[in-house]
C-alpha positions in Angstrom: 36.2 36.3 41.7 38.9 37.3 39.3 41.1 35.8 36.5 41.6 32.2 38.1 45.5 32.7 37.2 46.1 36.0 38.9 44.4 34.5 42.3 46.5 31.5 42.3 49.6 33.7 42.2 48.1 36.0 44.2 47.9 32.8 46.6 51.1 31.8 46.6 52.7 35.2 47.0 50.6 35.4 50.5 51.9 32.1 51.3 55.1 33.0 51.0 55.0 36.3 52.6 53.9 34.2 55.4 56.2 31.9 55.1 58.6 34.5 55.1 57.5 36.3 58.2 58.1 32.9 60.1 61.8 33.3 59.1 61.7 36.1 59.9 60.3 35.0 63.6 63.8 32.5 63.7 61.8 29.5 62.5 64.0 27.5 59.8 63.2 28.0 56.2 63.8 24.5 55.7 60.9 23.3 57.7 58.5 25.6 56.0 56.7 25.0 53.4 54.5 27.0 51.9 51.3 26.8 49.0 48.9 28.5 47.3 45.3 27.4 46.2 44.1 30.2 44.6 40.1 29.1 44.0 40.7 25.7 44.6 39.9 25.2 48.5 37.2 27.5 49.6 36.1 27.9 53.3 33.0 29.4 52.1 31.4 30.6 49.0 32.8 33.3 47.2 29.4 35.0 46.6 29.4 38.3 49.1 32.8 40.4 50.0 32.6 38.7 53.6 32.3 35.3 52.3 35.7 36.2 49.9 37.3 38.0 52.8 36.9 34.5 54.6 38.8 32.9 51.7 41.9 35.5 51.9 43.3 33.4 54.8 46.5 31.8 55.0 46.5 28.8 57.0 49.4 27.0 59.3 50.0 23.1 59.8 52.0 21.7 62.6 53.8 18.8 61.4 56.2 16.6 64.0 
């Protein structure tokens, strides 16, 4: 769990090291975007280290 704050920051920073990495890859900054959610969206509950290991993710959209 944590300080809600912290995770949300934490969030975004992971998002944009991702985010970063697929610049890094050649893909356009300008058709990335990239969030954070901190607590907010949950894959699973945040009861057991897997279950919050499962919640560390970052996750990627394809838009057209």
């Amino acid at each position: 769990a944590g300080d809600p704050a912290y995770n949300l920051d934490l969030s975004k920073r992971r998002a944009e090291a991702a985010k970063q990495a697929l610049v890094g890859l050649g893909i356009p900054a300008a058709q990335i975007t990239a969030d954070g959610f901190g607590e907010a969206k949950p894959v699973a509950p945040n009861d057991t280290d897997e279950t919050r290991a499962q919640n560390r993710r970052v996750e990627i959209q394809f838009v057209r």
